[in-house]
C-alpha positions as CSV (number, residue, x, y, z in Angstrom):
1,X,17.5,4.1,26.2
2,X,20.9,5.4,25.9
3,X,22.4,8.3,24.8
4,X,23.7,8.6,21.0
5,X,27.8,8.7,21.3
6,X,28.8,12.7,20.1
7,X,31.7,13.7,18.1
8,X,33.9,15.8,21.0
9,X,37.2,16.9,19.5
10,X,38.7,20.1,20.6
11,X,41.1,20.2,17.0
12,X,39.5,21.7,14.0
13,X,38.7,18.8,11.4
14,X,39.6,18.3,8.1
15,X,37.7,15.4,7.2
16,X,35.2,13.1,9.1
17,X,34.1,9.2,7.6
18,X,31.4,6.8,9.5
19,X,30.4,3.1,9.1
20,X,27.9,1.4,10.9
21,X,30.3,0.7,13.9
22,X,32.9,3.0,13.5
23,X,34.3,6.1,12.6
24,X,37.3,8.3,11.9
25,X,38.6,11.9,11.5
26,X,41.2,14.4,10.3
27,X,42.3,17.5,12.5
28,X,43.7,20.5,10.3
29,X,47.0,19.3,12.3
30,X,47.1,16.0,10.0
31,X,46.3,13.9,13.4
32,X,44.0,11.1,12.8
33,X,41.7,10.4,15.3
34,X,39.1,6.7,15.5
35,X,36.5,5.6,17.5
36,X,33.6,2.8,17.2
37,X,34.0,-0.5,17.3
38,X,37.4,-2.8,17.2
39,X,38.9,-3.9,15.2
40,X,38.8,-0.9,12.9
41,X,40.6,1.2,15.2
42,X,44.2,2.7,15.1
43,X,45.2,2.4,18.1
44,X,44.4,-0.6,20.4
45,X,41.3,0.1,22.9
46,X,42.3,-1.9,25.9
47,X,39.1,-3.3,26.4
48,X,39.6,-6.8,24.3
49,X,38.3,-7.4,21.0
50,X,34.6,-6.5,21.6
51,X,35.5,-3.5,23.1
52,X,33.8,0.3,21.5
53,X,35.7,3.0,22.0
54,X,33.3,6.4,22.0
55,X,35.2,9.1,22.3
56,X,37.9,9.8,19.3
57,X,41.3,8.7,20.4
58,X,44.1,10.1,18.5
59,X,46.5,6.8,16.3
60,X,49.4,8.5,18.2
61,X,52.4,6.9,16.2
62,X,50.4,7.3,12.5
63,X,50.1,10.8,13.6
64,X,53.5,11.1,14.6
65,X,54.9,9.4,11.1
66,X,52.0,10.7,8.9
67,X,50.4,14.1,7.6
68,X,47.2,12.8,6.9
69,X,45.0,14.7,5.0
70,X,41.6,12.3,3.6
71,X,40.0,9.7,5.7
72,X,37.4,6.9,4.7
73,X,35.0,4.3,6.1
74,X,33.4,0.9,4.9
75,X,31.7,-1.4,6.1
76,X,34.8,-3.5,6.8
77,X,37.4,-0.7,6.7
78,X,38.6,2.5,7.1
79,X,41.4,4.1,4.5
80,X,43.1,7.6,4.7
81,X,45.7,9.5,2.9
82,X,49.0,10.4,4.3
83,X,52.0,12.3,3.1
84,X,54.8,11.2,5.6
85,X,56.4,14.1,7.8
C-alpha cells in the first residue's frame, strides 16, 4: 500500500481545487501552484505524458504575469482567475 500524496506548501493559501487526478492552489502571494496528473498541469513535469507530479510545483511564468486569486478543478480541467500584474 502506498502512502496518500500530502499537500506541502510552505505559502499561505488562498484557494485549493481537486479532481480525481489532479489538483491546484492559490498562495496569498497570487502564485499558482499544480500537481496530479499531466496534462492538467501548468508547468511541464519532465517525466512524459503519463507522468504525476505530487508535490505542488509553482506555473512560474503564470505567476510571474498573473495575480491569481480563484482556482478550479474538473474532471477534464482546471480554471483560475487572474488579474494581470
Amino acid at each position: 500500500m502506498s502512502a496518500a500524496p500530502r499537500l506541502v506548501l510552505r505559502a499561505p493559501l488562498r484557494a485549493v481545487a481537486f479532481s480525481h487526478t489532479s489538483a491546484a492552489a492559490v498562495a496569498r502571494n497570487g502564485s499558482l501552484y499544480t500537481w496530479g496528473a499531466a496534462p492538467l498541469l501548468a508547468e511541464p513535469s519532465g517525466g512524459g505524458g503519463g507522468a504525476v507530479r505530487r508535490q505542488p510545483m509553482v506555473a512560474a511564468e503564470a505567476s510571474r504575469r498573473y495575480n491569481f486569486s480563484m482556482v478550479a478543478c474538473g474532471v477534464t480541467h482546471c480554471v483560475a482567475a487572474a488579474r494581470c500584474r
